[in-house]
C-alpha positions as CSV (number, residue, x, y, z in Angstrom):
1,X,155.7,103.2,42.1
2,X,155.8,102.1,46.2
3,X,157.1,98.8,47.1
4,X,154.3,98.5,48.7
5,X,151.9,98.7,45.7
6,X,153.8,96.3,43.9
7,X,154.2,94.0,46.0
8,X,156.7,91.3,46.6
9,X,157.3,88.2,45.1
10,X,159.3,85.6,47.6
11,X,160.5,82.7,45.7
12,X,161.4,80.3,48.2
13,X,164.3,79.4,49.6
14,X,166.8,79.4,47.7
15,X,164.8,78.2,45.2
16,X,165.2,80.7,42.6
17,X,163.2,78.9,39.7
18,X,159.9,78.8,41.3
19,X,156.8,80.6,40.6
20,X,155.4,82.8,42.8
21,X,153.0,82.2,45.6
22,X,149.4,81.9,44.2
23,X,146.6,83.0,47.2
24,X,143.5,82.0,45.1
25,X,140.8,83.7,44.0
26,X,138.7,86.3,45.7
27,X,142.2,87.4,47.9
28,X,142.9,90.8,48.2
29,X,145.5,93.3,49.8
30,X,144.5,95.1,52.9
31,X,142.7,98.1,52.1
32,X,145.2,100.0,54.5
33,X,148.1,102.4,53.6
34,X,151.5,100.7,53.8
35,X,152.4,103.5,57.0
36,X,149.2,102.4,59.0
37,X,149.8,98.7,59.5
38,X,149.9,97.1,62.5
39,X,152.3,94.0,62.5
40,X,151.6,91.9,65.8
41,X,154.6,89.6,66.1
42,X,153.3,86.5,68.5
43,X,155.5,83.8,69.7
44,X,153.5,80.7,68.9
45,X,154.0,78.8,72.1
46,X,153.7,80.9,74.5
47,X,150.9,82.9,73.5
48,X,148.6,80.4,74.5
49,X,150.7,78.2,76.9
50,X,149.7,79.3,80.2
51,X,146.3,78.1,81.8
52,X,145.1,82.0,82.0
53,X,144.8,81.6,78.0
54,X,141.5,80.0,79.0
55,X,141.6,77.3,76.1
56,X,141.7,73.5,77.3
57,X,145.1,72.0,78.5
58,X,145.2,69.7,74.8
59,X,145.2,73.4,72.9
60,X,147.9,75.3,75.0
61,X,150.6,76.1,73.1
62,X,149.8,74.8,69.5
63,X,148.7,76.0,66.0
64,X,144.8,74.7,67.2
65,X,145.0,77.1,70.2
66,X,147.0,80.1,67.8
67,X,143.8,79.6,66.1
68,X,141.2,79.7,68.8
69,X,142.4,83.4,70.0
70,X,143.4,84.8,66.0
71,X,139.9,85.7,65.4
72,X,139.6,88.0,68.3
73,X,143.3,90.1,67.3
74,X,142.1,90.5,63.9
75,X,139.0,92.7,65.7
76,X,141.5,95.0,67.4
77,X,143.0,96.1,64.1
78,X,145.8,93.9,63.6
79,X,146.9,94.2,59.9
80,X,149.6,91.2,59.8
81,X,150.7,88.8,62.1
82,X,153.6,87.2,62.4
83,X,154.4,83.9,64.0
84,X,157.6,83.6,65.4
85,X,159.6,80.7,66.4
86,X,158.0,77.7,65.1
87,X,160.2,74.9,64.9
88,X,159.8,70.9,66.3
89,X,160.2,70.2,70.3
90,X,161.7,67.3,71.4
91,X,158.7,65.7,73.5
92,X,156.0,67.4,72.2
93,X,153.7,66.1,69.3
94,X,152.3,69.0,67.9
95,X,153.6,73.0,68.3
C-alpha cells in the first residue's frame, strides 16, 4: 500500500502518547493522485504585507489578511498550502 493512501498519523511533538488528529466529520482527502499535488509554500507575513496586496493597512501581514487572499489560490489548483514562518514579533500584536 502507498504512503500516500494510508496516510500519516503526526502525534505531536514529542508527545508520543497522543491520539491522533481528528478532522471531524464530512472531511475528506483530495481526490488528487499523490504525484499531481501542488504544494504552495507562502510566507505568512509577507504575502500580504505590502499595500499592492490590496487588503486594508489593519490586515497586512496577519492570519485575517492570509485569509482574505486563500480563497482565491485554492481556485488556481492549489492542493496544500503551507504556511511558513509563523512565530511572535516583538511589536506587533497579531502575525
Amino acid at each position: 500500500m502507498c504512503v500516500a493512501q494510508r496516510g500519516s498519523q503526526f502525534y505531536g511533538t514529542f508527545d508520543f502518547t497522543a491520539k491522533p488528529f481528528d478532522w471531524g466529520k464530512g472531511y475528506s482527502r483530495p481526490a488528487v493522485p499523490a504525484g499531481e499535488y501542488v504544494v504552495y509554500e507562502v510566507p505568512l507575513r509577507t504575502f500580504t504585507a505590502s499595500p499592492s496586496s490590496g487588503l486594508p493597512a489593519e490586515r497586512r501581514g496577519t492570519f485575517l489578511g492570509f485569509m482574505d487572499k486563500a480563497r482565491p489560490m485554492a481556485a488556481d489548483d492549489n492542493t496544500f498550502t503551507a504556511l511558513l514562518s509563523v512565530e511572535h514579533s516583538a511589536g506587533r500584536s497579531q502575525v
